[in-house]
BASE-578369 format. One record per residue: x, y, z of N, C-alpha, C, O, CB in turn; residue in one letter; residue number from 1. Coordinates in steps of 0.02 Angstrom, whole numbers, plus 32768, in hexadecimal, padded with zeros to 4 digits. Each point is the difference from the previous one (the first is absolute). Glycine has a CB too. Layout:
// BASE-578369
ATOM   n.u   n.v   n.w  ca.u  ca.v  ca.w   c.u   c.v   c.w   o.u   o.v   o.w  cb.u  cb.v  cb.w  code  pos
ATOM     X     Y     Z     X     Y     Z     X     Y     Z     X     Y     Z     X     Y     Z     A  NUM
...
***
This chain:
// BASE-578369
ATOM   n.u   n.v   n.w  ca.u  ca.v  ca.w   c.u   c.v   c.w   o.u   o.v   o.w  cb.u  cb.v  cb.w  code  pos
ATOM  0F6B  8CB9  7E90  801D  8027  8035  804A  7FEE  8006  8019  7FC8  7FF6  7F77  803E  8047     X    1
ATOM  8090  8033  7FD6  8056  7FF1  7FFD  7FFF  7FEE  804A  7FD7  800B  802C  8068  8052  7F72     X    2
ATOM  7FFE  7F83  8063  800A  7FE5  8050  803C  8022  800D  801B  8017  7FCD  7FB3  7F6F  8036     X    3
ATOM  8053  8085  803A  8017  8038  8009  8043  7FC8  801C  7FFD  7FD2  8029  7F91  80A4  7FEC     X    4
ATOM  80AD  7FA3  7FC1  8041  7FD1  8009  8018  7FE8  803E  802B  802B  800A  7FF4  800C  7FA2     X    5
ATOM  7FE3  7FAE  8076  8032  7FFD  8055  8045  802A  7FE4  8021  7FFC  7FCC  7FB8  7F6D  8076     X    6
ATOM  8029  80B6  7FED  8056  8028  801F  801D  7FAE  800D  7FE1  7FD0  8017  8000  80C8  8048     X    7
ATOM  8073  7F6C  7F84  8030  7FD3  800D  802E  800E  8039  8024  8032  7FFF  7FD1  7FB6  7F90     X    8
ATOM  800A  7FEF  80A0  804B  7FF7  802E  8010  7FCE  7FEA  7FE7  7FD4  7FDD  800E  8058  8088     X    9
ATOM  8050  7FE3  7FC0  802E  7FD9  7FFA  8013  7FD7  802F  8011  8035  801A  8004  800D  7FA8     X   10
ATOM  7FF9  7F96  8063  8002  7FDC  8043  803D  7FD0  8009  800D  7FCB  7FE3  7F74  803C  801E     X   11
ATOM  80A6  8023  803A  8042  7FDD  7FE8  8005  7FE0  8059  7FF0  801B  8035  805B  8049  7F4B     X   12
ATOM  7FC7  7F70  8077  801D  7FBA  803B  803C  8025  801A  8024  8000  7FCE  7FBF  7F7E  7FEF     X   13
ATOM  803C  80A1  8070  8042  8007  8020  8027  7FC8  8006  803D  8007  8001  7F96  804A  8037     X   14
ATOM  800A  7F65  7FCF  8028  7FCC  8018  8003  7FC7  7FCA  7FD0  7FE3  7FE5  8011  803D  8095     X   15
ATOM  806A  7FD5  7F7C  8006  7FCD  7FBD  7FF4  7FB3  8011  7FFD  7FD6  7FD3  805E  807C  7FF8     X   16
ATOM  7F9F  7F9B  8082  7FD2  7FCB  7FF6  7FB6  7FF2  7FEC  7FCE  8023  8005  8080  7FD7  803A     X   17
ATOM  7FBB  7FBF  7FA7  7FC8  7FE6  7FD0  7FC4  800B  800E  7FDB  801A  7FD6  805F  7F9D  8013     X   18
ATOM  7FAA  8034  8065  7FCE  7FFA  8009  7FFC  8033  8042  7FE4  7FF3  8036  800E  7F96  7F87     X   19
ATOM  8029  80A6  8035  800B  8028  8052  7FB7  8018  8012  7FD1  7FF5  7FDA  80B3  8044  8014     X   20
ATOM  7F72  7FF4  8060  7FC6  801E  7FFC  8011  803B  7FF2  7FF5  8022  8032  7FD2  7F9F  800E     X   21
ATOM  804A  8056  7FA0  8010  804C  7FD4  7FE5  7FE4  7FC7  7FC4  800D  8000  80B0  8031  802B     X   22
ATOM  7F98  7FAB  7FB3  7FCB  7FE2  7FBF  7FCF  7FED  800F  7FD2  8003  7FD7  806F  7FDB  7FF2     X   23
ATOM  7FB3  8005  807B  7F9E  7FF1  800F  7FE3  803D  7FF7  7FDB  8015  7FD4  8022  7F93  808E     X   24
ATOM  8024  807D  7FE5  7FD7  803F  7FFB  7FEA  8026  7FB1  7FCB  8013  7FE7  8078  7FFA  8092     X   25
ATOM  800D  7FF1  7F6F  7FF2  8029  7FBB  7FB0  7FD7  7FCD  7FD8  8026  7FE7  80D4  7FF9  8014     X   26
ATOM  7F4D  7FA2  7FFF  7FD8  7FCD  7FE5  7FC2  801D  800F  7FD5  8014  7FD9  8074  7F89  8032     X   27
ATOM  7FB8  8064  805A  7FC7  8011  801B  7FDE  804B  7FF1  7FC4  800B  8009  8069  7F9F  8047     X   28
ATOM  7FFD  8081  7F9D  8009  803B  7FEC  7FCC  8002  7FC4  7FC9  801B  7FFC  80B6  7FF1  8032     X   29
ATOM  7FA7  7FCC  7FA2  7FE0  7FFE  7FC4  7FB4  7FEF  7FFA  7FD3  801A  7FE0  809C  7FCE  8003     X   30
ATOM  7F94  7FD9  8050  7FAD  7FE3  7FFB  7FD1  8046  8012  7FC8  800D  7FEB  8053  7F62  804B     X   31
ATOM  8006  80B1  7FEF  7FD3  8036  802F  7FE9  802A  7FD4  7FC9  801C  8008  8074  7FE6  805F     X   32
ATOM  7FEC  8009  7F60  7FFC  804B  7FE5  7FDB  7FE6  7FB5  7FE9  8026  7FD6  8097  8026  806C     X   33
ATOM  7F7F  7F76  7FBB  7FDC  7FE1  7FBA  7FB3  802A  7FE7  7FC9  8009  8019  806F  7F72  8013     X   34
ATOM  7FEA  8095  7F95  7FA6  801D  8000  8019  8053  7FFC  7FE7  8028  7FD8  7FC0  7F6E  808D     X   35
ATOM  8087  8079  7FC4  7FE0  8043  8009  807C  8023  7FE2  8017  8038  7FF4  7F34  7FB6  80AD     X   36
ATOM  80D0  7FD9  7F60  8040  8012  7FED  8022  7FDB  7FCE  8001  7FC2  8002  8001  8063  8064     X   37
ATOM  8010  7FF1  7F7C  8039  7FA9  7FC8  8045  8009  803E  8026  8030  8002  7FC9  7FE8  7F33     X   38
ATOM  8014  7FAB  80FA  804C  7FE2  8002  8027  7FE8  7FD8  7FE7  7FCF  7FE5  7FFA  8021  8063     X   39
ATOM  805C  801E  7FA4  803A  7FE8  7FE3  8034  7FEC  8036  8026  802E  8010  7FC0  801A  7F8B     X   40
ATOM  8022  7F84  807F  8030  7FEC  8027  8047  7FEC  7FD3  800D  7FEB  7FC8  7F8E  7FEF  808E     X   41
ATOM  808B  803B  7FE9  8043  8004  7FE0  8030  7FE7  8054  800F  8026  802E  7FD2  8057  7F54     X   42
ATOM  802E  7F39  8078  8033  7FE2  8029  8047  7FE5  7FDB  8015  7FC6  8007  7F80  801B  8040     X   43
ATOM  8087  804A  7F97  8032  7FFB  7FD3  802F  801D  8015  802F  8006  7FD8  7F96  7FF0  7FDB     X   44
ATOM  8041  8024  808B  8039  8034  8019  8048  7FDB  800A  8032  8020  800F  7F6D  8028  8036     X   45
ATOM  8063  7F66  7FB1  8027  7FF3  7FFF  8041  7FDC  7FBD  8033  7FDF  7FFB  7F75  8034  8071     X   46
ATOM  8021  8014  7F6C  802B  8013  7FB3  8020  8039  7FF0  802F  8005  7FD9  7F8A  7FC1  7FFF     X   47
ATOM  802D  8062  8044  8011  8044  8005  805C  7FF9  800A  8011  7FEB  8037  7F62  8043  8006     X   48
ATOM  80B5  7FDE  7FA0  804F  8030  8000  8006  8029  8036  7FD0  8020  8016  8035  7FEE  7F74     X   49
ATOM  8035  7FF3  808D  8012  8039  8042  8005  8039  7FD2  8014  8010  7FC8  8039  7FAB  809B     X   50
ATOM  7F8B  8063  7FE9  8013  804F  7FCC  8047  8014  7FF3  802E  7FF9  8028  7F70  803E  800C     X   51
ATOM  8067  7FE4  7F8B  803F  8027  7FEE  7FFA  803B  7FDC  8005  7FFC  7FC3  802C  7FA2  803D     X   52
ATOM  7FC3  80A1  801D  8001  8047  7FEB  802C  7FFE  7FB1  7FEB  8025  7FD4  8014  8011  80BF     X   53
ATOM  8028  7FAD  7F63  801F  8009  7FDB  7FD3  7FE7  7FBF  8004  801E  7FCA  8065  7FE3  8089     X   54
ATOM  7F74  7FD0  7FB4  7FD6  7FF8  7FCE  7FC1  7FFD  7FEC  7FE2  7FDA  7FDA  8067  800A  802D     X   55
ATOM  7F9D  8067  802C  7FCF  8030  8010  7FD1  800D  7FBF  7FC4  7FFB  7FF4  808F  803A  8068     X   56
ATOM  7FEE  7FE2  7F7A  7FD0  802D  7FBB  8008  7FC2  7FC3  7FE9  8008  7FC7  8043  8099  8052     X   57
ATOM  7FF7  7F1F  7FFD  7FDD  7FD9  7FDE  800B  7FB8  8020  802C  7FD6  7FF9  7FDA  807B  7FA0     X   58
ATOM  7FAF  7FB0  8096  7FFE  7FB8  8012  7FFB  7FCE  7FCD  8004  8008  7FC3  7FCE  801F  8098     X   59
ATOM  8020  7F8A  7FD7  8000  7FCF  7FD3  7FAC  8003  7FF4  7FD7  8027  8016  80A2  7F8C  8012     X   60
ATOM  7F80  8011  7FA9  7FC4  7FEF  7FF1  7FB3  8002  803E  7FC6  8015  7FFB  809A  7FA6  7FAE     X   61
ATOM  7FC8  8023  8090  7FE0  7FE0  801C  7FEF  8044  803B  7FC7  7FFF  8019  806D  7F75  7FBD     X   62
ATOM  7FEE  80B6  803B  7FF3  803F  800A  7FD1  802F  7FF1  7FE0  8026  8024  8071  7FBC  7FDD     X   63
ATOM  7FB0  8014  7FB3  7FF0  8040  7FE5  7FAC  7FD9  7FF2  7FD0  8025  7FF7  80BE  8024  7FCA     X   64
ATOM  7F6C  7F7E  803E  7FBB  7FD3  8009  7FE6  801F  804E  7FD0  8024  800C  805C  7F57  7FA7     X   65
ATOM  7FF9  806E  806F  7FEE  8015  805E  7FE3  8057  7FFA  7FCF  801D  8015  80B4  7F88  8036     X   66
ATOM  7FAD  806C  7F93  7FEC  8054  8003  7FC8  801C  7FD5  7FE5  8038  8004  8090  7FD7  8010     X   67
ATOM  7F7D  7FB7  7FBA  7FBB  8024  7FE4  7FD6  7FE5  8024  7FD8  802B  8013  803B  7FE7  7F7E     X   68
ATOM  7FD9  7F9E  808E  7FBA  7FF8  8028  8003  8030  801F  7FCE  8021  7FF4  801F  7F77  8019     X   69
ATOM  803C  8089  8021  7FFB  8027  8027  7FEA  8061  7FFA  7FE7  8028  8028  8066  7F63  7FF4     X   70
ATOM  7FC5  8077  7FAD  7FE4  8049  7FD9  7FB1  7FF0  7FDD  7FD9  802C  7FED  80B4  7FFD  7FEB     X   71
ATOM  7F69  7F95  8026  7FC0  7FF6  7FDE  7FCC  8007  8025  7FCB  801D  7FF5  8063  7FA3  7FC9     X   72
ATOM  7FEC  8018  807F  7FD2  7FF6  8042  7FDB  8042  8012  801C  8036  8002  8039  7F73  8030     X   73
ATOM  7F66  804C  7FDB  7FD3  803A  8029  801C  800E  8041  7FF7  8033  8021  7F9F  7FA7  7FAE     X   74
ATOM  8095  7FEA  8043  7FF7  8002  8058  8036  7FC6  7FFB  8006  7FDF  7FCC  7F65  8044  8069     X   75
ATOM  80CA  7FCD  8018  802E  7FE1  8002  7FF3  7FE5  8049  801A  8025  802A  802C  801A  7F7A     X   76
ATOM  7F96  7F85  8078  8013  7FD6  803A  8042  7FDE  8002  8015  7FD7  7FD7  7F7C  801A  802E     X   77
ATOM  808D  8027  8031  8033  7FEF  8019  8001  7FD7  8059  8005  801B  8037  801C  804F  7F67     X   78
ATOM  7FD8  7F47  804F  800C  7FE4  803D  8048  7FCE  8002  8011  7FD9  7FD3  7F64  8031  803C     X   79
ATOM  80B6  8005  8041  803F  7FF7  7FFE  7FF3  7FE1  8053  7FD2  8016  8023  8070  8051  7F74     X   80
ATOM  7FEE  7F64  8080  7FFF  7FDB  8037  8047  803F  800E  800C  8034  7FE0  7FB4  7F2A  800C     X   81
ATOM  8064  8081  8052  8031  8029  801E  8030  7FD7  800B  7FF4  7FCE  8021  7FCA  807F  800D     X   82
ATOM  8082  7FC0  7FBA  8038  7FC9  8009  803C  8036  802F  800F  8034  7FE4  7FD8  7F72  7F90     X   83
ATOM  8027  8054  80AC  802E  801C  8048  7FFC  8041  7FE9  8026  801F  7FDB  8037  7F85  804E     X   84
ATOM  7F60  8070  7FFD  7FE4  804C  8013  7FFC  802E  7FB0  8003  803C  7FF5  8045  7FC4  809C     X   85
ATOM  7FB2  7FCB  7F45  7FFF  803F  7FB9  7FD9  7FCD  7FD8  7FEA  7FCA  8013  809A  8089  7FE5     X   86
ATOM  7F7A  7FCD  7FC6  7FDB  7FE4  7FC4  8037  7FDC  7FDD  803A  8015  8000  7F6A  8047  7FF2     X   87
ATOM  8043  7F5B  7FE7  8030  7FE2  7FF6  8021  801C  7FAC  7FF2  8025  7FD0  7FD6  7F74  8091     X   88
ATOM  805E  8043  7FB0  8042  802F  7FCF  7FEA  7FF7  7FB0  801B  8025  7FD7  805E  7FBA  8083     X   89
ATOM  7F52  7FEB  7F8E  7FFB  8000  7FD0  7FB8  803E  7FE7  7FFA  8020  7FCC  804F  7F59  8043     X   90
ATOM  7F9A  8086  8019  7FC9  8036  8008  801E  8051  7FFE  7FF5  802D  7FD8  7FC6  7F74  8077     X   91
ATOM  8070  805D  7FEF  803B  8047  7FEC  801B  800C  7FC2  8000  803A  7FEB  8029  7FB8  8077     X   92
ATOM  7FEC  7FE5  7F7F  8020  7FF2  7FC5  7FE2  8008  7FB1  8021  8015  7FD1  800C  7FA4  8089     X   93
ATOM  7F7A  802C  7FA4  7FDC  8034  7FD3  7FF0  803D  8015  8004  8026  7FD0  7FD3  7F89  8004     X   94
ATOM  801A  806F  805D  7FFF  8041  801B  8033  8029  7FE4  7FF8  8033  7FDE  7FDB  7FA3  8083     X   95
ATOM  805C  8011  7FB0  804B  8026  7FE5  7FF9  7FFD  7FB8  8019  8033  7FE8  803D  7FA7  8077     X   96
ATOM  7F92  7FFC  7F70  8006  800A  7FAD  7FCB  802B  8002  7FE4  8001  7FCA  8048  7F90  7FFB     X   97
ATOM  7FB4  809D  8070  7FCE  801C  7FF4  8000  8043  8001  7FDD  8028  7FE0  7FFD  7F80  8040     X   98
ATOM  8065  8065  8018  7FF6  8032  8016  801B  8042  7FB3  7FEE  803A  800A  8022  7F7F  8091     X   99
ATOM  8007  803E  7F3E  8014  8030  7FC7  7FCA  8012  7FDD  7FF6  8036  7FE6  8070  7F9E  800C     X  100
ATOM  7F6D  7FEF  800F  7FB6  8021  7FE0  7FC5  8038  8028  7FFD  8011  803B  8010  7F74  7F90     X  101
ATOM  7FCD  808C  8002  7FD3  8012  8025  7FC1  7FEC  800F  7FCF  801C  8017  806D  801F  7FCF     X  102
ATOM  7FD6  7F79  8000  7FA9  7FCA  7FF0  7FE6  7FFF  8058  7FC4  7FF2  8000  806A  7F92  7F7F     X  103
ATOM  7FEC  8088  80CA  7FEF  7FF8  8022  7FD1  8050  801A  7FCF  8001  8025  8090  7F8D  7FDB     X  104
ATOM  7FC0  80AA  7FE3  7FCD  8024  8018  7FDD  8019  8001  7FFD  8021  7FCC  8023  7FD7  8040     X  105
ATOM  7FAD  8013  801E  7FBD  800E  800D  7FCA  7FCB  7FDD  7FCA  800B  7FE6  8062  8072  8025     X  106
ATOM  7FFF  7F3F  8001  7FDF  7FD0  7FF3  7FDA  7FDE  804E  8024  7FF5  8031  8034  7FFF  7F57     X  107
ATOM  7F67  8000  8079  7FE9  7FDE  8049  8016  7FB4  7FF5  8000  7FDC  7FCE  7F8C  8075  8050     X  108
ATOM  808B  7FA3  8032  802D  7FCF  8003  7FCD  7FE8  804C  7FE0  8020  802A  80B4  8012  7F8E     X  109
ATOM  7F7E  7F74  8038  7FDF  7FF8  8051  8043  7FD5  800E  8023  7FE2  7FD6  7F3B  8016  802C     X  110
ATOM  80AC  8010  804B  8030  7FE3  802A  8007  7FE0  802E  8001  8011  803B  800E  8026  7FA5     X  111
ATOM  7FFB  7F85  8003  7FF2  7FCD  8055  802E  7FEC  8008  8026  7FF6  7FD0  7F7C  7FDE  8036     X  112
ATOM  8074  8019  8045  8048  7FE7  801A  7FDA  7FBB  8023  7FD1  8009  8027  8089  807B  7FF6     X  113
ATOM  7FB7  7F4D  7FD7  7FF2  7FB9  802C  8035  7FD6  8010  8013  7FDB  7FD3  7F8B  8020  7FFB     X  114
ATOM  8084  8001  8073  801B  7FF0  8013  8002  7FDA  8046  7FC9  7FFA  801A  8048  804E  7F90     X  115
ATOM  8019  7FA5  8070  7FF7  7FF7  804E  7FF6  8041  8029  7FD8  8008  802E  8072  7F94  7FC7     X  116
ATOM  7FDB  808C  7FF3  8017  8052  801D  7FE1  8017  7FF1  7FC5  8006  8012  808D  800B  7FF3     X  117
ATOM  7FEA  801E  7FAA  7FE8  8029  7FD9  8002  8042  8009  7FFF  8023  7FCD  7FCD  7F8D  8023     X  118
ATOM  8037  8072  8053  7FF5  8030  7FE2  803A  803E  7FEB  7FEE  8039  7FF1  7FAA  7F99  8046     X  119
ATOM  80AE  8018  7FC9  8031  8005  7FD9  7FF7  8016  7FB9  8007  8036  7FE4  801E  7F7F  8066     X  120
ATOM  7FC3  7FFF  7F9F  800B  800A  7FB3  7FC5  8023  7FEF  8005  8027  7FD0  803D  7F72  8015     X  121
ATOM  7F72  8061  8044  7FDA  802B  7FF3  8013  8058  7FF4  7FE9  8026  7FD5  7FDC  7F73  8067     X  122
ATOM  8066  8075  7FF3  8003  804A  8006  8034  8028  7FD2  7FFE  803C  7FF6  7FDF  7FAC  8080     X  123
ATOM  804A  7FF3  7F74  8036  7FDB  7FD4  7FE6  7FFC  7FA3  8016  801E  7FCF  800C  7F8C  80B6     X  124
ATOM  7FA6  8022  7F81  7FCB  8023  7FB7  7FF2  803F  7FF6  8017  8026  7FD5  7FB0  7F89  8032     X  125
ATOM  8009  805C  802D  7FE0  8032  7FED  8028  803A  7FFD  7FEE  8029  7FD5  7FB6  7FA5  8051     X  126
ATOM  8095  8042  8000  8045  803A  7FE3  8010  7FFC  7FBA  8007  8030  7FDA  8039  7FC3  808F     X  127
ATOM  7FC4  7FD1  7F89  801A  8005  7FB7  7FAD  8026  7FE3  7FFF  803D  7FF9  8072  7F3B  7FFA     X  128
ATOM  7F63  806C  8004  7FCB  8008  7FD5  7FE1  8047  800B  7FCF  8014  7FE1  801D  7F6B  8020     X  129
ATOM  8040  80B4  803F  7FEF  804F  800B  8037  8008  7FD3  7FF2  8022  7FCF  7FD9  8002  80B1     X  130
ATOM  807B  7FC2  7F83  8039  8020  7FEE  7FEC  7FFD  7FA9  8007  8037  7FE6  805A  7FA2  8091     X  131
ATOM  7F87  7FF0  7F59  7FEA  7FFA  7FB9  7FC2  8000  7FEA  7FE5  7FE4  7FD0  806C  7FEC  802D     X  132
ATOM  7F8D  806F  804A  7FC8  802C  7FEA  7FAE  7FDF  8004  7FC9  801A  7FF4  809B  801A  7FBC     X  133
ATOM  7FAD  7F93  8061  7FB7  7FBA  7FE6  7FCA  800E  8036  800C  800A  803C  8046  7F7B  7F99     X  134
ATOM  7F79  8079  8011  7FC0  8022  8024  7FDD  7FD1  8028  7FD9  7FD5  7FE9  8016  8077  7FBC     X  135
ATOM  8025  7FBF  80AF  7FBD  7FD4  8019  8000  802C  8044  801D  8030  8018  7FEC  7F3F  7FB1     X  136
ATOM  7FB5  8055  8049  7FE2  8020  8050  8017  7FD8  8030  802C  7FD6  7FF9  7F68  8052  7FE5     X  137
ATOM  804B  7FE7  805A  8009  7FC7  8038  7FE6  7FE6  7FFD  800B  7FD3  8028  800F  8044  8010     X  138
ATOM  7FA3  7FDD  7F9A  7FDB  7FD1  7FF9  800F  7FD1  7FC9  7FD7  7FD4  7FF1  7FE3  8072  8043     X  139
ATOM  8082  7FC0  7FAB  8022  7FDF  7FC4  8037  7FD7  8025  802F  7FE1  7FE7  7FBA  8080  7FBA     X  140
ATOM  800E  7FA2  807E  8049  7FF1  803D  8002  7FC8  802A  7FD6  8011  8029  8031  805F  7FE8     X  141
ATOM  800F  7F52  8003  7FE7  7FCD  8019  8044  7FD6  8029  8030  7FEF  7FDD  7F66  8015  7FBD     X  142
ATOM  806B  7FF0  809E  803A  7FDE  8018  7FCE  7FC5  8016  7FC3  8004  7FFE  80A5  8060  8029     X  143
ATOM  7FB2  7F78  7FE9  7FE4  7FB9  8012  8039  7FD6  8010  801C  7FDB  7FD8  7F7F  802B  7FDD     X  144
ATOM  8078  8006  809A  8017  7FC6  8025  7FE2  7FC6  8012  7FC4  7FF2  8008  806A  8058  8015     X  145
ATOM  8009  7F94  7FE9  7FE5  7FAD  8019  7FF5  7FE1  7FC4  7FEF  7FC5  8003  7FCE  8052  8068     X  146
ATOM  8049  7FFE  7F64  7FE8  7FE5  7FC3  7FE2  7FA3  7FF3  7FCA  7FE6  7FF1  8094  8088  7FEF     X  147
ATOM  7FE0  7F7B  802E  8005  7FAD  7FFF  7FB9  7FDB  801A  7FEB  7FCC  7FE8  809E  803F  8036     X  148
ATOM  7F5F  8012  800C  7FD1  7FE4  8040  7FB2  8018  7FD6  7FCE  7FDD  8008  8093  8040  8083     X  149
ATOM  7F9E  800E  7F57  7FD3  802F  7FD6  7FDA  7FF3  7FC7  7FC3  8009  7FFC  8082  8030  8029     X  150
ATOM  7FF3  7FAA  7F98  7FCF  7FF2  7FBE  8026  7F9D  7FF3  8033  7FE4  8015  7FBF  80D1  7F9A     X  151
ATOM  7FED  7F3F  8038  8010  7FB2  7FE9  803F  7FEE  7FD4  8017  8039  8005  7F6E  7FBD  7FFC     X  152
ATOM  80A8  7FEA  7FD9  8010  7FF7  7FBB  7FE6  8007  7FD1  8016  801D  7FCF  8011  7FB5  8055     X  153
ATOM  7F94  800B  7FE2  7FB5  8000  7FCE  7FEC  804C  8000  7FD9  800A  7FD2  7FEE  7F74  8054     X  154
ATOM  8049  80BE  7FFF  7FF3  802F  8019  7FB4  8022  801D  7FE9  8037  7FF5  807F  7FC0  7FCA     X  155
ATOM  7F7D  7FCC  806B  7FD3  8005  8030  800B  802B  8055  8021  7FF6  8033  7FC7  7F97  7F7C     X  156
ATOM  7FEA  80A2  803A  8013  801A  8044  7FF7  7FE1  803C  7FCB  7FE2  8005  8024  8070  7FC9     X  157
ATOM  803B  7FAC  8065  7FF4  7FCF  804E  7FEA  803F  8018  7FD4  7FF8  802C  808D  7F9D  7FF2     X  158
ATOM  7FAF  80B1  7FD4  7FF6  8046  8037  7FDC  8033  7FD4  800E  8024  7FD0  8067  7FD1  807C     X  159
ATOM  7F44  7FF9  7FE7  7FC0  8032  7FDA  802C  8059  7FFF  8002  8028  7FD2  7F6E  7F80  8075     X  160
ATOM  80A5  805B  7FE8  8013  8044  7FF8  8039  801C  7FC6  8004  803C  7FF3  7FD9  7FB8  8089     X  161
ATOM  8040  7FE9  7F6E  8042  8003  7FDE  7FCA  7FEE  7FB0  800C  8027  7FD2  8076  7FA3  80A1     X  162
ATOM  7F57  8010  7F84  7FB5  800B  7FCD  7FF3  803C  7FFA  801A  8023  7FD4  7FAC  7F84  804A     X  163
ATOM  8010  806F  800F  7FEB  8049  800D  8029  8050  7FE3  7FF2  802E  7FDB  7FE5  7F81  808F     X  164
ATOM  8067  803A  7FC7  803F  8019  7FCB  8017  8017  7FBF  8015  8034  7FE8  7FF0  7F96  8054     X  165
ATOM  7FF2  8009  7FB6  8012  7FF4  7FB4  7FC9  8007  7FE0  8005  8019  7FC8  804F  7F9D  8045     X  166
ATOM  7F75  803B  8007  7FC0  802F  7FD1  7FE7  8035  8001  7FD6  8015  7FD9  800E  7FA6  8025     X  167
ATOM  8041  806F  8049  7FEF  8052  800B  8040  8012  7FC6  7FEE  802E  7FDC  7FE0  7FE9  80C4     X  168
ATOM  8056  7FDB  7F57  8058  801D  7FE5  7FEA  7FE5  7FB4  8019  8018  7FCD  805C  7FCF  80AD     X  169
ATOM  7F5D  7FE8  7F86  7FE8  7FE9  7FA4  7FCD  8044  7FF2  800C  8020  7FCD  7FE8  7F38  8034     X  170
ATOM  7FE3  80B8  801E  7FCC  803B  7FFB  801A  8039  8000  7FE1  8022  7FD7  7FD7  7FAA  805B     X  171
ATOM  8075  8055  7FE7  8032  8024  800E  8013  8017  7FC0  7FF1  8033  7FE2  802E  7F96  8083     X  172
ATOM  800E  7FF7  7F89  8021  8002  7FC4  7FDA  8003  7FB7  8015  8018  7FCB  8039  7FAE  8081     X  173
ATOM  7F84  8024  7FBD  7FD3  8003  7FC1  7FEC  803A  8000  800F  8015  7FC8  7FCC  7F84  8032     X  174
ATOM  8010  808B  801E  7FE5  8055  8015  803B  801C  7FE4  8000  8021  7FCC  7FB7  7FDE  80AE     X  175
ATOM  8078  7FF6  7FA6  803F  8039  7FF0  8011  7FF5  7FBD  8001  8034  7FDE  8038  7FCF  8094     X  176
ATOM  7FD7  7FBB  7F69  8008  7FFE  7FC6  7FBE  8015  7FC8  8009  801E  7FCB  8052  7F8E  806A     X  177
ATOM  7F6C  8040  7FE1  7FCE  8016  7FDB  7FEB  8053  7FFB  7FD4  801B  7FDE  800D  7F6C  8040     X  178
ATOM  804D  8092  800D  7FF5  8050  7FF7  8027  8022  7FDB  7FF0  8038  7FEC  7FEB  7FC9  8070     X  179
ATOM  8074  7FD7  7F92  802A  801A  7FCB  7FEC  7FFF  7FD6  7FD7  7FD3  7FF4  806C  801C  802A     X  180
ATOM  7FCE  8047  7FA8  7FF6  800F  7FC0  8033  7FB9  7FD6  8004  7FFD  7FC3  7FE4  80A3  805B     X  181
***
């Protein structure tokens, strides 16, 4: 009997610290969806080159690597903390090597903002990801204030509900990606 491949995301950290909870969650993300998704995490955003239009039609290496996981991907999680009322600049910054392609659309995308706030940079994502076409619901969609108080370093949840969360928005997301062609 053939076994039937997992759909790939891609799962990218907004925040270039080491052990942030934007990488728990994303981790926790992954454990959730085991079995039923391939995660590829990607906390590298802080190798990433400033964007420069000018060298659009021929990025560097390390670009044009970023831009194929991302055309390969079934599906694209995107979790980003909030640094003074927006998404932080290195997260903006692959977005922007993005926006000339068309690997983002009508691709399902899930979107969590965890922050103290948030909901800035939350409202702030998800514009970009209508404006470069990327497919989700409200049920793909996830803000999560208070963050700090919430998941561990180890990334143990302290807040059953913010659990709950993240496993309605893992179910969510597996549905939506498992229905693309």
């Amino acid at each position: 009997m053939k076994t039937k491949s997992l759909k790939k995301v891609l799962a990218i950290s907004g925040s270039t610290r080491k052990n942030s909870t934007n990488l728990q969650l994303v981790k926790a993300f992954a454990a959730m969806a085991d079995g039923h998704l391939e995660v590829e995490i990607f906390n590298e955003l802080d190798t990433l080159p400033h964007f420069n239009p000018d060298l659009d039609d021929k990025p560097p290496a390390i670009i044009k690597s970023f831009r194929k996981k991302v055309q390969q991907a079934d599906g694209v999680l995107i979790c980003s903390p909030e640094y003074v009322f927006s998404l932080p600049g290195s997260l903006k910054n692959a977005l922007e090597w993005m926006v000339s392609t068309t690997f983002f659309s009508g691709k399902p995308v899930a979107l969590i903002t965890a922050a103290a706030r948030g909901l800035k940079a939350h409202e702030s994502l998800q514009l970009i990801m209508k404006t470069i076409e990327a497919s989700f619901t409200d049920d793909t969609v996830l803000l999560i204030q208070g963050i700090q108080g919430k998941i561990t370093p180890d990334g143990e949840f302290k807040d059953a509900k913010a659990q709950q969360q993240l496993e309605k928005l893992t179910t969510a997301f597996t549905a939506l990606v498992q229905e693309e062609k």
